[in-house]
Structures are given as C-alpha cells and as structure tokens.
ROBATI-653116 format. One record per residue: residue in three letters; residue number from 1; y, x, z of N, C-alpha, C in turn. Coordinates in Angstrom, 2 decimals. Last residue first. Layout:
// residues N
[pt "ALA",NUM,[Y,X,Z],[Y,X,Z],[Y,X,Z]];
...
END
This chain:
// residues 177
[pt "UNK",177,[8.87,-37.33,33.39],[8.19,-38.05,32.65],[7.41,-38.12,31.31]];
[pt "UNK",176,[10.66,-34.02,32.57],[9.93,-34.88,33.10],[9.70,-35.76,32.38]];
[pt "UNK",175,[11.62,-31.65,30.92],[12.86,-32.89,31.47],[11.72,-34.01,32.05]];
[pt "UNK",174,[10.04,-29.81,30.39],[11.75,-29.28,30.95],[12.31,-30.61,31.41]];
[pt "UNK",173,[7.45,-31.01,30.12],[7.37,-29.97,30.84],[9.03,-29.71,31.31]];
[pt "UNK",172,[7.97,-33.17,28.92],[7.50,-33.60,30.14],[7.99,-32.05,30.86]];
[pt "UNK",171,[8.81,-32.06,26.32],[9.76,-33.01,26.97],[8.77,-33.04,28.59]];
[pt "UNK",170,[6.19,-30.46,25.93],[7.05,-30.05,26.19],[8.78,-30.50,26.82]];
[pt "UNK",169,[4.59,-33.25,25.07],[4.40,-32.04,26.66],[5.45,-31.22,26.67]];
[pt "UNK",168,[6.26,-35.87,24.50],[5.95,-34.80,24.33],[5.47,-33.83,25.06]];
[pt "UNK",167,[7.99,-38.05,25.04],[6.67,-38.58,25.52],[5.73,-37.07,25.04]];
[pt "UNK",166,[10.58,-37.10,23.40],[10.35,-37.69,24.56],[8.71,-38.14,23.97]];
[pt "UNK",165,[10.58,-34.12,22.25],[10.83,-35.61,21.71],[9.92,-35.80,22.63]];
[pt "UNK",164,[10.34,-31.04,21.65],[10.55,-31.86,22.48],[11.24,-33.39,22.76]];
[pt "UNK",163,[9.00,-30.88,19.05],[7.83,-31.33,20.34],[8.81,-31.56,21.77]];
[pt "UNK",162,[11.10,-30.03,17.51],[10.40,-31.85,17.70],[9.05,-31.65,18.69]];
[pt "UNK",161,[11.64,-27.92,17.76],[12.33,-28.53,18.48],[12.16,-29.77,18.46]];
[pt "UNK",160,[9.29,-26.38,16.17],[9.41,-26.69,17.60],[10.52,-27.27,18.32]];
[pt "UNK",159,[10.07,-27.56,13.25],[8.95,-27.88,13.87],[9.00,-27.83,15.66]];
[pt "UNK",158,[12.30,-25.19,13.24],[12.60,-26.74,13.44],[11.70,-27.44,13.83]];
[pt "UNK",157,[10.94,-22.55,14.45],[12.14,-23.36,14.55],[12.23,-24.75,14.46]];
[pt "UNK",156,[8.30,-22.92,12.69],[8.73,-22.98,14.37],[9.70,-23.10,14.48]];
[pt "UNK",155,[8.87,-23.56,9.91],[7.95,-24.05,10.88],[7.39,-23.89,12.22]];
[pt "UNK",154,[11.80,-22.93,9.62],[11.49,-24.54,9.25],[9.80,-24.38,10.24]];
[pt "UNK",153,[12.29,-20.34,10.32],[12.91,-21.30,10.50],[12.25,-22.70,10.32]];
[pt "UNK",152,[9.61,-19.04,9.51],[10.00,-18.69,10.57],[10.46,-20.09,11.12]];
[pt "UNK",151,[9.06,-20.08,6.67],[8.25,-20.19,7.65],[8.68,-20.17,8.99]];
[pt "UNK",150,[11.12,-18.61,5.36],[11.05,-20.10,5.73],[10.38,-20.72,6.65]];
[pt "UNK",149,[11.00,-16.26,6.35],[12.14,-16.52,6.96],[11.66,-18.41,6.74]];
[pt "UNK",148,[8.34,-15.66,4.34],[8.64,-16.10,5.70],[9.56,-16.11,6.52]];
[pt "UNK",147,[9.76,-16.78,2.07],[8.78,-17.53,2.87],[8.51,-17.22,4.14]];
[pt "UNK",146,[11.65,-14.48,1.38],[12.05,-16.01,1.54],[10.88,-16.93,1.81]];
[pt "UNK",145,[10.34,-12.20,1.84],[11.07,-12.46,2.22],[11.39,-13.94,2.41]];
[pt "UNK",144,[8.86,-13.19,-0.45],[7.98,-12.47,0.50],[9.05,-12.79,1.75]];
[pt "UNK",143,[10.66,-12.41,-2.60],[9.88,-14.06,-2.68],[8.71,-13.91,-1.33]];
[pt "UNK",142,[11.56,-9.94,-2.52],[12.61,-11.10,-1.85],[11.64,-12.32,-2.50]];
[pt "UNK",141,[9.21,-8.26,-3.02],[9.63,-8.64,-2.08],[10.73,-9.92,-1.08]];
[pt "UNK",140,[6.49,-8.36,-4.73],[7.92,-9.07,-4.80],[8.88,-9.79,-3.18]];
[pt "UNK",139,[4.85,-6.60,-4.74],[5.97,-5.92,-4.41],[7.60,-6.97,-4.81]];
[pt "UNK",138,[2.63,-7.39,-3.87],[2.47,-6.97,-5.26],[4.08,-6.80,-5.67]];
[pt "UNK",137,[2.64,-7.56,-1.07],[1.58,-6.91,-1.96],[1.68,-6.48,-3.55]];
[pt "UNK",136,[4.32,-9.71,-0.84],[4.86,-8.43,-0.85],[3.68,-7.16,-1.04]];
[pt "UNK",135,[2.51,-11.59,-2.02],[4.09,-11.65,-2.94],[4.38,-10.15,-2.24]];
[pt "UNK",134,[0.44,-12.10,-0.04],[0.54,-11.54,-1.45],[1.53,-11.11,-1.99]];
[pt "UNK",133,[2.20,-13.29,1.88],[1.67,-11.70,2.30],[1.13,-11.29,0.86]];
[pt "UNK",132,[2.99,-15.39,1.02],[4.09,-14.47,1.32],[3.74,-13.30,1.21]];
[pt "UNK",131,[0.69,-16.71,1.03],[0.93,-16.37,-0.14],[1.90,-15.18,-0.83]];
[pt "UNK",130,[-0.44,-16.82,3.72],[-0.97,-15.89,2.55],[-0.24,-15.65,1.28]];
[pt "UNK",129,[1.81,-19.03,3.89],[1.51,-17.38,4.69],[1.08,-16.39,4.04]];
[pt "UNK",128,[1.50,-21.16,2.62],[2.58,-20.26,2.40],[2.04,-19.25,3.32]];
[pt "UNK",127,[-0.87,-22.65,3.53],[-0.88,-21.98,2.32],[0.21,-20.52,1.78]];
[pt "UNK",126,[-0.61,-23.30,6.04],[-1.79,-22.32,5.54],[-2.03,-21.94,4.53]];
[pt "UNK",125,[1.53,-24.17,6.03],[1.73,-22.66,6.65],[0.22,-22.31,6.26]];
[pt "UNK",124,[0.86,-26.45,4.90],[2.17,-25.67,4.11],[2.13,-24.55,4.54]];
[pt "UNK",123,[-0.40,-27.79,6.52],[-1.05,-27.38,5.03],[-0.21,-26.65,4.51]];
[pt "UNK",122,[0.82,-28.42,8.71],[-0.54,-27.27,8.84],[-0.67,-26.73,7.58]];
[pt "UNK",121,[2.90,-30.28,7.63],[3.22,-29.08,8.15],[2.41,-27.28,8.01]];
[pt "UNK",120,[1.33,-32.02,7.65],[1.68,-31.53,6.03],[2.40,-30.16,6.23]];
[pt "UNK",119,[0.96,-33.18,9.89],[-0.17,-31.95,9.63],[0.29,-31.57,8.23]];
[pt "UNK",118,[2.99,-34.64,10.54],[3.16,-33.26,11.19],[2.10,-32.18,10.62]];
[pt "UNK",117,[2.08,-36.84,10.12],[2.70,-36.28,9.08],[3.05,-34.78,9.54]];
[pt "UNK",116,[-1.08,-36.74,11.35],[0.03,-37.47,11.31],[0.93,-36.76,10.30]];
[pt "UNK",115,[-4.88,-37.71,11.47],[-3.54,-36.62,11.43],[-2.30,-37.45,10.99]];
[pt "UNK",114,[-5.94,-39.51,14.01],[-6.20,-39.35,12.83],[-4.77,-38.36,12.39]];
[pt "UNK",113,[-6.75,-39.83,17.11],[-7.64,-39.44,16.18],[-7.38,-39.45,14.67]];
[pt "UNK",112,[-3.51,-41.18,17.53],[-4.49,-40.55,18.12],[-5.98,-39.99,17.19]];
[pt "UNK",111,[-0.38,-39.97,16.27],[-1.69,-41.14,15.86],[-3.07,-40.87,16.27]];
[pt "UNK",110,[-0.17,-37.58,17.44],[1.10,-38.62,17.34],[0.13,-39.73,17.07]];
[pt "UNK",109,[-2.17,-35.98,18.47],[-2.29,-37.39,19.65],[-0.98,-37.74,19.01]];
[pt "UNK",108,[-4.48,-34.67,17.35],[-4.15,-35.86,16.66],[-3.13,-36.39,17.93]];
[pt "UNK",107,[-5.51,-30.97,16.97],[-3.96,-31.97,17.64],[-4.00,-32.96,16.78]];
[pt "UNK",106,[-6.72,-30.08,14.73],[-7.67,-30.26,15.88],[-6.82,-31.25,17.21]];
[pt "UNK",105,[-4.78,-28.59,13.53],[-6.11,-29.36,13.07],[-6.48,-30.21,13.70]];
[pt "UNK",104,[-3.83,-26.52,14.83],[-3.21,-27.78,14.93],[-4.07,-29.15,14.10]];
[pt "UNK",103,[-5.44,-24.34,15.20],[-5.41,-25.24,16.04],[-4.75,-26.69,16.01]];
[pt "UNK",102,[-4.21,-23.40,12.41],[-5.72,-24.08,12.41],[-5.86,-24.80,13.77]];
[pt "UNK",101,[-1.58,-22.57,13.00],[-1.61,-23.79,11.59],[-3.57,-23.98,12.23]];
[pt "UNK",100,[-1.96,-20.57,14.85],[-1.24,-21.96,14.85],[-1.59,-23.10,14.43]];
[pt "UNK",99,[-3.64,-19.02,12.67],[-4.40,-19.74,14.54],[-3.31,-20.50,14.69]];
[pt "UNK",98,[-1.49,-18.47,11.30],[-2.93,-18.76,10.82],[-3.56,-19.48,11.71]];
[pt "UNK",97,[0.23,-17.07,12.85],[0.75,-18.27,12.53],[-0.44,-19.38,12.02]];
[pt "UNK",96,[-1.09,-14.76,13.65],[-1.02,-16.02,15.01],[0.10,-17.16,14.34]];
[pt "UNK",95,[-1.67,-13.56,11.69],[-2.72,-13.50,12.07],[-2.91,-15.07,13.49]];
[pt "UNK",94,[0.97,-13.08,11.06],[0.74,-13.59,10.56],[-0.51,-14.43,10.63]];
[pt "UNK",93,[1.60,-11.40,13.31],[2.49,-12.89,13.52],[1.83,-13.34,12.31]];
[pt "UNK",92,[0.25,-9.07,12.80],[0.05,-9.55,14.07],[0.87,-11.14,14.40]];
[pt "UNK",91,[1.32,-8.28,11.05],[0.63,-8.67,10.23],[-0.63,-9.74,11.74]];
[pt "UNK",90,[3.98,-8.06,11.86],[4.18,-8.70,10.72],[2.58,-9.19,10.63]];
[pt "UNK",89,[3.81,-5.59,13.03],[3.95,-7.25,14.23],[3.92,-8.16,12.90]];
[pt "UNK",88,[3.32,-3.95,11.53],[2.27,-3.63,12.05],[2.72,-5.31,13.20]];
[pt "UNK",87,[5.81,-3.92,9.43],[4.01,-4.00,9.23],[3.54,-4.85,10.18]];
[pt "UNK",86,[7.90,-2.95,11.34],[7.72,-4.27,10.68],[6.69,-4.66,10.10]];
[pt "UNK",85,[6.45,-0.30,12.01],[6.75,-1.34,13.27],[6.64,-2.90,12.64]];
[pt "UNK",84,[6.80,0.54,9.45],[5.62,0.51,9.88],[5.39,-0.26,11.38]];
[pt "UNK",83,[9.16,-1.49,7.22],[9.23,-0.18,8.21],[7.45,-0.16,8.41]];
[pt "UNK",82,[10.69,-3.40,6.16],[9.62,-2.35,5.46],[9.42,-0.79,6.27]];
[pt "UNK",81,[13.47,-3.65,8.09],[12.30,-4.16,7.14],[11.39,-2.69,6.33]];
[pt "UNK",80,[14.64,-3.54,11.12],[14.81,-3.01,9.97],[13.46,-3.25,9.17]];
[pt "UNK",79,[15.00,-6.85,13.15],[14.71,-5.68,13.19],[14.38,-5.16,11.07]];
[pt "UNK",78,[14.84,-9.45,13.06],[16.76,-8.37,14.28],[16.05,-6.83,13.55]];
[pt "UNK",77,[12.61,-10.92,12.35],[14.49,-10.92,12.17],[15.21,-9.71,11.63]];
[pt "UNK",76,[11.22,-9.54,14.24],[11.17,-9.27,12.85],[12.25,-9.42,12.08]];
[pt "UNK",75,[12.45,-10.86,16.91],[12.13,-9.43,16.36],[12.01,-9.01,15.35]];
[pt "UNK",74,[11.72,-13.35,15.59],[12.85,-12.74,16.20],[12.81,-11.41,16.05]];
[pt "UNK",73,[8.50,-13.43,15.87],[9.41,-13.54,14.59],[11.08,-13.18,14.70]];
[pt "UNK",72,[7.84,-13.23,18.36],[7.16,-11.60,17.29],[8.43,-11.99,15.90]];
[pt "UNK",71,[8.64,-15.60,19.75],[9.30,-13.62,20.08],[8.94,-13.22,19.08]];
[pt "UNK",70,[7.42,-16.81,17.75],[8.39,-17.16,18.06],[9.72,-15.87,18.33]];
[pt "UNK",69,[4.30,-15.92,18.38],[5.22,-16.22,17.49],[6.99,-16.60,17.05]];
[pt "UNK",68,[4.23,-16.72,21.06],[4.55,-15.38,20.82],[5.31,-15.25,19.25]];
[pt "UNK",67,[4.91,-19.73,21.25],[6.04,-19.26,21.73],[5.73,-17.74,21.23]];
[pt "UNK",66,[2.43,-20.46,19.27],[3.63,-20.53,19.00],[4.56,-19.61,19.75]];
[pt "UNK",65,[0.31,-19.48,21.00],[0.29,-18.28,19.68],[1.91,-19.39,19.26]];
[pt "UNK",64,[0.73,-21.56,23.19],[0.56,-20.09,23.29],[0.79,-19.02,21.89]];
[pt "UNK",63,[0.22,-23.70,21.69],[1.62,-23.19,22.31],[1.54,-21.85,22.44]];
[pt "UNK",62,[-2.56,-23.61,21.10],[-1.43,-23.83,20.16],[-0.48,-23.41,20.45]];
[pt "UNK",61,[-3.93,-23.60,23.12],[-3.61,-22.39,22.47],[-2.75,-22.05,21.20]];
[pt "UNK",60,[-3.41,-25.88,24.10],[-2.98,-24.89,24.94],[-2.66,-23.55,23.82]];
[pt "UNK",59,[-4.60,-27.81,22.19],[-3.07,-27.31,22.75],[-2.49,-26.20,23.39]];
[pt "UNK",58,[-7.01,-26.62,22.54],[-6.48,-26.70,20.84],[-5.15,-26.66,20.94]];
[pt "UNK",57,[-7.24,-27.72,24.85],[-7.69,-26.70,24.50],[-7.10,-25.75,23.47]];
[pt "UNK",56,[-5.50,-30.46,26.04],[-7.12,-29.82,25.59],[-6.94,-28.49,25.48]];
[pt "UNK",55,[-3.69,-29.76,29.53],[-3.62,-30.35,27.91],[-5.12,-29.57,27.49]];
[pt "UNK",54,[-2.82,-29.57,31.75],[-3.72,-30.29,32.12],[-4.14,-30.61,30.32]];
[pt "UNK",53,[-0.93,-27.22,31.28],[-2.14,-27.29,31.61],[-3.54,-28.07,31.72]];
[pt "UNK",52,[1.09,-28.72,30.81],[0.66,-27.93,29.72],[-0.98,-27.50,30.37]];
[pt "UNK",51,[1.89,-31.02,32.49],[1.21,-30.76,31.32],[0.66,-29.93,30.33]];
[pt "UNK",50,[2.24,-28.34,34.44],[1.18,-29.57,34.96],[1.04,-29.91,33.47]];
[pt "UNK",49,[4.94,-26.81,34.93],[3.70,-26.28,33.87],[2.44,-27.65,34.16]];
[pt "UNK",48,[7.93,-27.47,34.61],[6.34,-28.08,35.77],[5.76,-27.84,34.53]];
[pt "UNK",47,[11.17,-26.62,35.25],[9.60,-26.31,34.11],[8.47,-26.74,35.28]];
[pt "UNK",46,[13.23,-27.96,36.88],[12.99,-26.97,36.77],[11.26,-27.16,35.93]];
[pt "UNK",45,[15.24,-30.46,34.43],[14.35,-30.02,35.45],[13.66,-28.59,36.00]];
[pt "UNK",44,[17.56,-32.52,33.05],[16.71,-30.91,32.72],[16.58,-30.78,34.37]];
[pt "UNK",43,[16.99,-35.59,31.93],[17.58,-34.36,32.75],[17.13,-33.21,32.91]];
[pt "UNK",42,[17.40,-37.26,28.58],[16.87,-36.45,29.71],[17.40,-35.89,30.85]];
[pt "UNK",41,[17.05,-40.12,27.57],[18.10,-39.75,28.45],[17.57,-38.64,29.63]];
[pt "UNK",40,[15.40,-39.96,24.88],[14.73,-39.89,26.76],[15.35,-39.70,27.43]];
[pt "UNK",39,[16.20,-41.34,23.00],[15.50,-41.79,23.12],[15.14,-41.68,24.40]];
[pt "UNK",38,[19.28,-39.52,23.07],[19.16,-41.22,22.53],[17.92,-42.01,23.17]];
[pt "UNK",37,[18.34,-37.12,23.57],[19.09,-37.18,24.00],[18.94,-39.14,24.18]];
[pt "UNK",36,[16.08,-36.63,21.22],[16.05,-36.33,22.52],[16.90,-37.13,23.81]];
[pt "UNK",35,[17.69,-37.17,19.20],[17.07,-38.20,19.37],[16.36,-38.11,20.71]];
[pt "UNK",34,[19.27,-34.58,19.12],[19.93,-36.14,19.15],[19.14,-37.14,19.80]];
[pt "UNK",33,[17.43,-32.83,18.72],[18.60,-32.57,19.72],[18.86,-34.19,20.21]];
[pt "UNK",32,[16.71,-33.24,16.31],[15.55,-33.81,17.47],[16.60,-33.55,18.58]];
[pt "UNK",31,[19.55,-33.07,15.14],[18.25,-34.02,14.75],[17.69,-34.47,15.72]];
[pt "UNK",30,[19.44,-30.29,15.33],[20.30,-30.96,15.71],[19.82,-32.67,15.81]];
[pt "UNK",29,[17.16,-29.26,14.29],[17.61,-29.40,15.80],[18.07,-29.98,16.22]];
[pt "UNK",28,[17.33,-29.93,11.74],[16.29,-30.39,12.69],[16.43,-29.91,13.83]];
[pt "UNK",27,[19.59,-28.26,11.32],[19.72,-29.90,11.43],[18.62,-30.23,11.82]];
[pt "UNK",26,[18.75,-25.48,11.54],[19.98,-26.32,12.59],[19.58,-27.49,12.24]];
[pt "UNK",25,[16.95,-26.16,8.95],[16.62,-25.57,10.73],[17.53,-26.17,11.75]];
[pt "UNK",24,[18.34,-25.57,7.17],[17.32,-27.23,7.16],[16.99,-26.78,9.38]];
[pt "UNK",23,[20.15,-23.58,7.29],[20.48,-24.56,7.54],[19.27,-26.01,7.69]];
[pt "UNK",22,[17.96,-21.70,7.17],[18.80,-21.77,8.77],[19.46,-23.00,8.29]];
[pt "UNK",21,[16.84,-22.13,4.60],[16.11,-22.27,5.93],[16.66,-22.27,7.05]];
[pt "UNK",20,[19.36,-21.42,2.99],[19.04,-22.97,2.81],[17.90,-23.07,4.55]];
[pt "UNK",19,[21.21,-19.27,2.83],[20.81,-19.77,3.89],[20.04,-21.08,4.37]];
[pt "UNK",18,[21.21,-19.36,0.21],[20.87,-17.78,0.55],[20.39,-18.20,2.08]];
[pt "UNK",17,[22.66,-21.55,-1.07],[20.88,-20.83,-1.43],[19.95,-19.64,-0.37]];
[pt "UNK",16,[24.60,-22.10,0.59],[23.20,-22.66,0.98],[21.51,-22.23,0.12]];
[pt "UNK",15,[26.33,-20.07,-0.71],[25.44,-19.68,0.95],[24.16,-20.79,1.02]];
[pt "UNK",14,[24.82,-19.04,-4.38],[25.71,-19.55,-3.10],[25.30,-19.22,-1.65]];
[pt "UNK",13,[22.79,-16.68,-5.79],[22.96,-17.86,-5.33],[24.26,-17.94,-3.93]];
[pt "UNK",12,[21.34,-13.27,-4.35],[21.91,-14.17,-5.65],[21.91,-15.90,-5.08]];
[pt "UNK",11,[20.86,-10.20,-3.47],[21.41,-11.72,-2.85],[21.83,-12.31,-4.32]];
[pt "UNK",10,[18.49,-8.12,-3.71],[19.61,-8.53,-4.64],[19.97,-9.97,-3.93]];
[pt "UNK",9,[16.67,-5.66,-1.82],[16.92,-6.90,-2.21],[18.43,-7.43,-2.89]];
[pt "UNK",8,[16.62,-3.11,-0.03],[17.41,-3.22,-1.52],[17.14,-4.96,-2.20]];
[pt "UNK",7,[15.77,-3.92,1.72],[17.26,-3.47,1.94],[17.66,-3.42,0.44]];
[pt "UNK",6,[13.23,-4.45,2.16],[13.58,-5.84,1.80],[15.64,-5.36,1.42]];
[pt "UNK",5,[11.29,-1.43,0.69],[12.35,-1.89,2.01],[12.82,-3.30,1.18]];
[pt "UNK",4,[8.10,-0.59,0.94],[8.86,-1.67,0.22],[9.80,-2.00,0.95]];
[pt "UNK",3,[5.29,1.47,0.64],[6.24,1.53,1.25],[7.52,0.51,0.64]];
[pt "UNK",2,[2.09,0.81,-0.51],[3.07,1.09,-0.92],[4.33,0.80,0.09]];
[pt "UNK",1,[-1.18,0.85,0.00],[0.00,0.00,0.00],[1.23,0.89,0.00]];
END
C-alpha cells in the first residue's frame, strides 16, 4: 500500500458541497434537539447507567463500539491524514463501525421484532465503509475522504442524536423516565 496524504486533495464545489455532511448533521441535531425538547420536556439528570445495563446484549455492544467510534472518529478528524497513526485507528474504527452496523441487526425495539427505518441506516454503513476503504486503496482519495466524513457525520453524529428521543435508553440514561 502506498503512502496517500488527503493534503493534496482539490476542494471543488460551493460550501454546501464541501460541507454538505456537517450540515445534514447539525440539522439532525438540531431536529432531534427539538423534538427532545417538545416531546420529553427533559431535565438533565446525573447519568443512571440502569438502562444501559439492564439492555440485551446487541445493545450494549452497540453503544459501546458507538461512543469509541465516536472518540476514534474525532481524532481522525483533528488529526493529519495519510499518516501511519491515521491508518492504524482508521482501520480500528472501521473494524467497530462494521460491529456497529451488524449489532444493529439484531436492535428491533422502534417496531418491536421487525426492522425500522433506522436499519436503512445498517445497510448504508455496511456498504459505504468498505467501499471508502476501497476508494483509498486504489488511491481515490477525496471519494475515500467524503464517505467517511459522511459516515462519521450522518451515521454517528446525526444517527446518535436520535437515540436521544424520549422513551430511548439514552433519553432514560441523561434525562430519566
């Protein structure tokens, strides 16, 4: 494999081309922000780990490879590209977006036993991941680049600010009930 900095990448297109994933991102925050607010007049509480614990299996480890994901993708962010550091958590966040997207298989409870629209989600990161990790395999880097910044933003970013929508473990866990 070949050494590939994302530094020489060519910016082309306006800001919403260039920022289209931070912006679909803020507004699904802003979004579940809202409906948070509208639907579970929350109060913020100190964290009672009780649902997360008392949750199957498939959840638990769902959250778990999300929030590292989460740190490992930040970092990847903030940090200089095509490096061997950026490799080496790159291929360690890709390995725990994969176990994301497959535990979530196995999560029915918006429609209890049957998948909900949230799983078009599963099908998009189990396809776009690999595909990202091809694209900089074969050295196209800014189409490598722009999946997984999409990925980043749109399927933990915005994806995780709708689990906290009231009747959610994560609404139970910061704002009760």
């Amino acid at each position: 494999m070949t050494h590939v900095s994302t530094d020489s990448r060519v910016s082309r297109g306006g800001f919403a081309a260039r920022h289209g994933a931070q912006l679909i991102a803020g507004a699904g925050i802003v979004i579940a922000a809202s409906l948070v607010v509208i639907l579970g007049h929350p109060h913020l509480q100190s964290p009672d780990l009780t649902p997360i614990l008392e949750a199957s299996l498939p959840i638990r480890i769902h959250l778990g490879a999300a929030v590292i994901c989460l740190v490992l993708g930040a970092i990847q962010m903030a940090s200089p590209k095509g490096t061997l550091p950026h490799r080496l958590i790159g291929w360690i966040w890709v390995g725990l977006m994969m176990l994301l997207a497959g535990t979530s298989i196995f999560i029915k409870v918006i429609f209890p036993g049957h998948f909900s629209y949230i799983h078009l989600l599963t099908a998009w990161v189990l396809l776009i991941t690999p595909l990202a990790v091809m694209a900089v395999r074969r050295g196209k880097v800014g189409m490598h680049a722009r999946f997984m910044t999409g990925l980043f933003y749109m399927g933990l970013i915005t994806a995780g600010a709708f689990t906290f929508m009231p009747g959610r473990i994560l609404y139970k866990v910061f704002f009760g009930g």
